[in-house]
N, C-alpha and C positions, 0 to 999 in steps of 0.2 A: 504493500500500500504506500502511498503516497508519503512523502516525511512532511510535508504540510496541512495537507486536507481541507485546504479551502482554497475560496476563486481569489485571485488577481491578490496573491499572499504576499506581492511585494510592496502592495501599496498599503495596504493595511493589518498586515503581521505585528510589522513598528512604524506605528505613524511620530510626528516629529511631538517632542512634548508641549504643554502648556501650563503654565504656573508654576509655583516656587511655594517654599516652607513658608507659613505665618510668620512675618517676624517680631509678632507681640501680638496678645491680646488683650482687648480693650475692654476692659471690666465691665465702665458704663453703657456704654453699646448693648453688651449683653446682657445685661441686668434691665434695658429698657425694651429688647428686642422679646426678652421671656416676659416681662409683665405683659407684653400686648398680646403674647400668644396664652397668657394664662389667663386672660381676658374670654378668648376664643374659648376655650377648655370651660372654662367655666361655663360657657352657652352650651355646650356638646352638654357637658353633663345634666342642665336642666333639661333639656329635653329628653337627654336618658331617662332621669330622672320621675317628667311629667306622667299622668293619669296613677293608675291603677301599681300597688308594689308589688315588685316582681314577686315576695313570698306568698303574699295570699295567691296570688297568681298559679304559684308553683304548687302552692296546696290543694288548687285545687285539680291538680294534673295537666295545669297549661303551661308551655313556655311562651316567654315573651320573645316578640320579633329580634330581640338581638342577640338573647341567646338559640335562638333558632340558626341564625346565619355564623356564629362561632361555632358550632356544630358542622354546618353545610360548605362552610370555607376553607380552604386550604390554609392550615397555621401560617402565619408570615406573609400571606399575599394580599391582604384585604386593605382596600385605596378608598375609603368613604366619601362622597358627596355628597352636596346639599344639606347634608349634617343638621346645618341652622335653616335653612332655606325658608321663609316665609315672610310673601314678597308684598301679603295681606293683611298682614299685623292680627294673625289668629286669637283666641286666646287661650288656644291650645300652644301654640307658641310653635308650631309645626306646621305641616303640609298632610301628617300623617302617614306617609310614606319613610322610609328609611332606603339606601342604592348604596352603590358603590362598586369598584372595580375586583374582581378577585376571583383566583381559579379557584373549581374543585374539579376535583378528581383529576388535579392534574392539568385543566385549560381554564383557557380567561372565558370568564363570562361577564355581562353586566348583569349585576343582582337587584333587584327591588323586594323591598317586603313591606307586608301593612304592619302599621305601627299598632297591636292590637292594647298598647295598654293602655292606647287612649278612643272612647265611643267603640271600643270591640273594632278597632282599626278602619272606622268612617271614613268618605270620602269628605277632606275638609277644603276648605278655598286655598287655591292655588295648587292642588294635586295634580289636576289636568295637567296642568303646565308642567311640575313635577316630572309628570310621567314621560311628557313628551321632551325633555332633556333626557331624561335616561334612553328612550326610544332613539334617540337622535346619534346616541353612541352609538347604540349597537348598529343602525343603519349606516352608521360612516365606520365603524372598525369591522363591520359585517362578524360583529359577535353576536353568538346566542344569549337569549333571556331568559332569565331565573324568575319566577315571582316566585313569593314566601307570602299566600294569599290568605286572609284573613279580613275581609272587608264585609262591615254590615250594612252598607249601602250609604247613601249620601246622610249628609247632618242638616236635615229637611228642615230645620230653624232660618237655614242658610244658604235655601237652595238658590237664590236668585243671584248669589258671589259663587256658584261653582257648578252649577247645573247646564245653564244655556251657551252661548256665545259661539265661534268659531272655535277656539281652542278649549271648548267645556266639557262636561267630563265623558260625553261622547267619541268624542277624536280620539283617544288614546286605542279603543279597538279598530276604528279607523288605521289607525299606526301598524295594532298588534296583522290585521290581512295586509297591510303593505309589505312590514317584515317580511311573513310566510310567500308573498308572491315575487320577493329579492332571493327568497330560500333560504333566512335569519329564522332559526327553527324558536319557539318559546316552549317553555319548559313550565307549567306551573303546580304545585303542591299545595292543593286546598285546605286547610282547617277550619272550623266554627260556618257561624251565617254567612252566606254572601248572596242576600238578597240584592233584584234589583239594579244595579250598578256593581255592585259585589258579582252579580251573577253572570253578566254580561264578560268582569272580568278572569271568571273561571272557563268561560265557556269561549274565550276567543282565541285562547294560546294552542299550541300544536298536539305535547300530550298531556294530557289532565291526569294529575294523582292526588287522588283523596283518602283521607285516614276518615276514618270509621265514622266518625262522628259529626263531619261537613256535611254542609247540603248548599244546592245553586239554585236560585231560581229567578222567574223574571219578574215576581213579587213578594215577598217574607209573606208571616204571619198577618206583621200589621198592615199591610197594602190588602194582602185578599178580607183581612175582616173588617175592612173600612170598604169597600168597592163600591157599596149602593149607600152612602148615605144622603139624608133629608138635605142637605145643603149648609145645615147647625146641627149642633149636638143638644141633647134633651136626653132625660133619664131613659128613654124609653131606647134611643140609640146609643146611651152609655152600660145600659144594663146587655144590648146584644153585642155590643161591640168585647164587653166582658166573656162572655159564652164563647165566642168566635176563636178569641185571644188566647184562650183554655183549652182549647181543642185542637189550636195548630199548634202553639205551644209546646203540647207534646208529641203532633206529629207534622213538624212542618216541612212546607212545601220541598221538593228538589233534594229528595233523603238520598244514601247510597240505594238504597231498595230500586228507586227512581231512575237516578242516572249512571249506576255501574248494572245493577241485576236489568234496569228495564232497557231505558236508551243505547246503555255503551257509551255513554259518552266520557267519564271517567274509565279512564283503562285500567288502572291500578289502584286498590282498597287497601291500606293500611291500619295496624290497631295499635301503633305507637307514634309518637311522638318522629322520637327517632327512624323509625320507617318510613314516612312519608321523606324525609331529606336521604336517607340512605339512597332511596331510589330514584329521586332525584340525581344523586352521584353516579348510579348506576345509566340513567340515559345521556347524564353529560359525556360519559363515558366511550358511546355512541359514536357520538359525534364526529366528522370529520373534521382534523387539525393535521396541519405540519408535526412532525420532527423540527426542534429548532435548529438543529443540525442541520436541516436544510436552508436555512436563509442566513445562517450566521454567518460572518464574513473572518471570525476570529475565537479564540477562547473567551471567556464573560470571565472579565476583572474589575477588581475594584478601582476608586482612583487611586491614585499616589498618597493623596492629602483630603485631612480629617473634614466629613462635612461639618462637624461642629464648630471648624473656622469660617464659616461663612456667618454664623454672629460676629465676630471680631471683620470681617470683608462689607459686608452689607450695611452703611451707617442706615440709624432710623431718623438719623436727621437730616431731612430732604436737598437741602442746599452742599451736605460733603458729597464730595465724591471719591470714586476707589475704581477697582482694575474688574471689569467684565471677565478678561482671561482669568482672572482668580477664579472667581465664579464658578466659570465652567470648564475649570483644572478640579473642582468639588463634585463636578457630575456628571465629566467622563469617563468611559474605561480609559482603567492605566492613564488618565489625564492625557491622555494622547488623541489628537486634531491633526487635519487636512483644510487649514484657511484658504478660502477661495477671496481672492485679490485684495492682500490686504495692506496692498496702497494705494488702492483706490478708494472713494468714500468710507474713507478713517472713523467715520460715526456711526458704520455699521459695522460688526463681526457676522459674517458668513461664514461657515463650514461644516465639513463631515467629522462627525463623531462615532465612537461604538457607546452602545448603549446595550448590557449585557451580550457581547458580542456582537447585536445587530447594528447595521449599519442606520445611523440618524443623519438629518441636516437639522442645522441649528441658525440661528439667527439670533440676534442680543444686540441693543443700544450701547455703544463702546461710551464711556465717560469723562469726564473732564476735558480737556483746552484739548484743540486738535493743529495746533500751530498755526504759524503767520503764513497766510496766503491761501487760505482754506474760508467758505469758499471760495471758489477761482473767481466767478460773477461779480464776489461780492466786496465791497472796500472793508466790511469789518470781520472779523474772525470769529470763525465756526466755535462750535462748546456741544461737546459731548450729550445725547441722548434727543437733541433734534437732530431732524430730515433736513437732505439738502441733498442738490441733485443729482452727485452721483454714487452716493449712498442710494438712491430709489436706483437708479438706473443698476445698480451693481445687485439688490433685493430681486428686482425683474428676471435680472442675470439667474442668478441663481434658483429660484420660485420655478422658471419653467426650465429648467435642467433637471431636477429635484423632481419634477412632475414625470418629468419623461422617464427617468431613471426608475418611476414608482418607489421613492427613498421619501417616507415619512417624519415629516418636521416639526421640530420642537421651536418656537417663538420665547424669548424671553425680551419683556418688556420692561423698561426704566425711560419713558420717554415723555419729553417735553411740548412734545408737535413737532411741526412744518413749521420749518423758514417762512416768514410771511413778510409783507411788503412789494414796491412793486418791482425792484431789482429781482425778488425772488419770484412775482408772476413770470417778469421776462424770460428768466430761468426753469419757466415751464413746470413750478411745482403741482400746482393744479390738475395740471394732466399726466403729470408724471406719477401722482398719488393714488388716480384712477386706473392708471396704467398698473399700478400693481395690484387692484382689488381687482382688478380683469385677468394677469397674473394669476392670482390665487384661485381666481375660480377656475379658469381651464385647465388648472393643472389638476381636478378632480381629485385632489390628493390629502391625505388626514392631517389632522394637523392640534398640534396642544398650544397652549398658550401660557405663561406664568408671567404675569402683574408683577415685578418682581417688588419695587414702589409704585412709581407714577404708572398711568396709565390715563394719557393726556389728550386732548382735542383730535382732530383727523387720526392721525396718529394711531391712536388705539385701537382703532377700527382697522386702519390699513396695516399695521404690520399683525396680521393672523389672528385679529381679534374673535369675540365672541361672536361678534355682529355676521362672520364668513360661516352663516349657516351649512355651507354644502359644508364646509371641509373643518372648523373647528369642532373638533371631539368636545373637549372641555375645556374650561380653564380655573389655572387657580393661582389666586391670592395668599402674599404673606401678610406676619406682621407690620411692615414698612407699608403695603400696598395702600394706594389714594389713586381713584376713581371720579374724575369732572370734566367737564368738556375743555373747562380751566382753570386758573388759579385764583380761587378769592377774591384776590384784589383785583385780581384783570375782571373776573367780571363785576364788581361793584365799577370798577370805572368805567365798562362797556357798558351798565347799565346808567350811569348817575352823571356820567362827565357832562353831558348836555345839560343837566337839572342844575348841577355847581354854576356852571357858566352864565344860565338866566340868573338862576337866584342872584350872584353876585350883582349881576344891569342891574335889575328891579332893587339893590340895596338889601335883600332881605337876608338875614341871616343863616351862615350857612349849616347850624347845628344838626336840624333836622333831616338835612339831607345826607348827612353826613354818620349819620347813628342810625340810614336807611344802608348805608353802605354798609356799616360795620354789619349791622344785622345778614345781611348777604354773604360777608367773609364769613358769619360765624356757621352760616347754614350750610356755605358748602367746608367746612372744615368738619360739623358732626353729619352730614351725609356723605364722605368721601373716607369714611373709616374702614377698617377691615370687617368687623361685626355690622356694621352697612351692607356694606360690597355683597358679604355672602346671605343677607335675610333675604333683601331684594333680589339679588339672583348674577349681578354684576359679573361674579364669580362666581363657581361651582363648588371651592372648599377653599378656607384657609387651611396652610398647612406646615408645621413648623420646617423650620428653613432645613435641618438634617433630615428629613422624611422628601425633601423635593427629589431624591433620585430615583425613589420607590416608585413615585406616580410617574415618572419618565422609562422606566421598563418596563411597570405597567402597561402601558401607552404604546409602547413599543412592542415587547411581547404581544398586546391585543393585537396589532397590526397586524406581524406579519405569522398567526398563526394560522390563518385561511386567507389569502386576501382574495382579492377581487381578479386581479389583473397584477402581473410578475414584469420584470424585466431580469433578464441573465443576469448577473452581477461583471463575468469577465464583455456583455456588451454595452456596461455603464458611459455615459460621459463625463460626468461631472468627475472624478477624482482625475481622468484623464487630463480635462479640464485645468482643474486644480494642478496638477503635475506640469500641463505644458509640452 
């Protein structure tokens, strides 16, 4: 056999390194980069935390949704999102769903489960939406879905925030037949009620496994013994509605009897807990997936250097600046890189990376002064994490090479916007901005995202934002991350400077317009937080700055363990490229 065992081993056996030892760490830094993320933590847990406790729970032979999926997950692989997600200010303080990235049995799946410790895991506002972010992955890593189902149908107090609309709680089995007719199989494991919308979501996935004691249907108890009433209630329909209640109660609709003995439509009846996920492992099992051995370009190494210095690398105070290659000398293999033109647009870092072997491109806001003469257009000098124009043109470069290669890309963002003014219209940033969301979408290609701070005006969008519905999987936010179209101040000035300027003709004082501003700085500094970012949905997870490698192999691993569409690895361009 071969003494190498992989494609094109001279270009990526040893790639050239990148980064260097920490050479001090900064106490404060990291002392204000953990209270932000223990900020986060602390939100994870209340919602852990929220409805029903796990003991009585457990007493009474139910597990809760999260110990259901630490069971059904592979140890070490599990990548949570949406975690906090609640973009409707619930007072469940949820979506009622629980996801997140994580093999079992060995492959990546995207996982969802109902949150049953709260309403017996209801559909609550903003779950739609919920759903169809998780749906969104698995349609762009073309992975299978897990549900961990337990849903007692909608929280009918509140149907009118989660019931109707375009993306309401209808669309999500809309999604689940799109999946099945991409060939994205769903897997789902029924327990308890799932009337209703519950029902809908048992009965739409590929194969249905039910434990003993589930049932599905397309109306509970309470729907069929309310079906005729007078229009108001009166003792006379509170005494039958009683009788009704009593008697589906104890046998209600959409039993196993019904849908495994009668329909067939549950394939598989469980009488434990643990059997329904077992067999779950057992179909994931199924599945068609690669060998990673066949897409890996190399052995899966660690980096060189500890992620736990990217506290001491990544200031949380927005105005320092620090070394990008640091960065991601933290969350390559063996810290070793293929930069594609890097003297050309100096305020962007392009390149190949391995990523557990697999081969990545990367993209990141290079930071601080970029020297005198930079840019070329322009009479004042360029600064680290804005656009400028042949940073876009060298992004484009790289975006459709990447595409072509089918080499799925990781974005990290620190960015301030586009060059603006007219020197930089002339400079064609306008169309050069557009030029790369045109970019991004032809290149039909996946793609992650990490906010790493800023995440600023055009900008944010155009470099692999969240916004690149076809091709962004997900993203996510640290502790540092802030999230506006811009900064504070810029907009009270974009909003008020004309209001200063009258007020001053007219004489009148300028207090009040001026405590309209401040009020605006203040608003977008607590809506641009990281506990922001991820309720509203900005973001997909915060996620401590040592864990950012995990969601990057993740991400990677989902890619290329079925894809869609291959390219040879020895008929690449891009490293060729890169080489010259």
């Amino acid at each position: 056999m071969s003494e190498y065992g992989y494609p094109l081993h001279p270009y990526f056996k040893e790639m050239p390194g990148i980064g260097s030892d920490l050479p001090r760490t900064l106490k404060k830094n990291i002392e204000e980069m953990q209270e932000q993320e223990a900020i986060i933590a602390k939100e994870v847990e209340r919602v852990k935390n929220n409805g029903k406790a796990t003991e009585a729970m457990n007493e009474k032979g139910e597990w809760t949704a999260w110990q259901r999926l630490e069971y059904l997950v592979d140890p070490g692989t599990w990548c949570p999102l949406h975690t906090i997600y609640d973009p409707l200010g619930n007072e469940e303080g949820n979506t009622g769903v629980i996801d997140g990235l994580g093999k079992i049995a060995g492959k990546w799946a995207i996982i969802i489960a109902s949150n049953n410790k709260v309403m017996a895991g209801a559909w609550l506002s903003g779950q739609a939406d919920n759903v169809l972010r998780v749906t969104d992955i698995a349609k762009r890593l073309h992975l299978p879905l897990v549900w961990v189902l337990n849903c007692s149908g909608a929280k009918l107090m509140e149907q009118e925030r989660l019931y109707p609309n375009r993306r309401g709680s209808g669309t999500p089995f809309f999604r689940h037949a799109e999946l099945q007719k991409l060939g994205i199989p769903i897997i789902v494991g029924i327990y308890g009620t799932n009337p209703a919308g519950g029902g809908y979501h048992a009965i739409s996935p590929t194969i249905l496994i039910g434990h003993k004691k589930c049932n599905m249907a397309v109306g509970g108890a309470g729907i069929v013994s309310g079906m005729a009433p007078k229009g108001y209630i009166d003792d006379e329909v509170a005494d039958a509605l009683i009788e009704q209640t009593k008697k589906f109660k104890a046998t209600p609709p959409g039993r196993v009897e019904i849908h495994h003995n009668g329909t067939g439509f549950i394939r598989d009846v469980c009488d434990t807990e643990e059997e329904v996920l077992d067999d779950i492992k057992r179909y994931m099992s199924t599945l068609p997936a690669y060998d990673p051995q066949f897409f890996r370009v190399a052995e899966p190494v660690e980096p060189k250097f500890s992620a736990s210095d990217l506290y001491s690398l990544v200031p949380l105070n927005q105005k320092r600046t620090y070394s990008m290659h640091e960065v991601l000398a933290r969350l390559f293999d063996n810290s070793e890189h293929m930069e594609f033109r890097p003297d050309y647009g100096p305020e962007m870092y392009c390149g190949l990376a391995k990523i557990d072997g697999f081969l990545c491109g990367f993209v990141a806001n290079n930071q601080g002064g970029l020297g005198s003469g930079y840019p070329q257009y322009a009479d004042y000098e360029g600064i680290g994490g804005k656009l400028y124009r042949e940073g876009l043109i060298k992004m484009n470069e790289f975006v459709t090479l990447c595409g072509r290669d089918r080499i799925p890309m990781i974005w990290v963002q620190d960015t301030t916007g586009i060059d603006v003014g007219d020197t930089a219209e002339k400079a064609e940033m306008l169309g050069l901005g557009m030029a790369l969301i045109y970019s991004i979408e032809q290149s039909d290609n996946p793609m992650m995202t990490i906010v790493l701070r800023k995440g600023t005006a055009a900008a944010h969008y155009v470099l692999g934002g969240p916004q690149a519905n076809n091709n962004n999987a997900f993203t996510l936010g640290t502790a540092a991350t802030e999230i506006y179209v811009m900064h504070g101040e810029t907009a009270a000035a974009a909003s008020y400077a004309r209001r200063l300027v009258k007020d001053q003709e007219e004489g009148k004082p300028l207090d009040a317009t001026i405590e309209k501003m401040n009020d605006i700085i203040q608003q977008y500094n607590d809506k641009s937080r990281p506990a922001y970012c991820a309720k509203k949905g900005f973001v997909d997870e915060i996620v401590d700055l040592p864990n950012l490698r995990n969601y990057c192999k993740a991400f990677v691993g989902s890619y290329y363990q079925n894809p869609k569409t291959i390219c040879a690895v020895h008929q690449m361009l891009t490293p060729r490229v890169i080489k010259g």
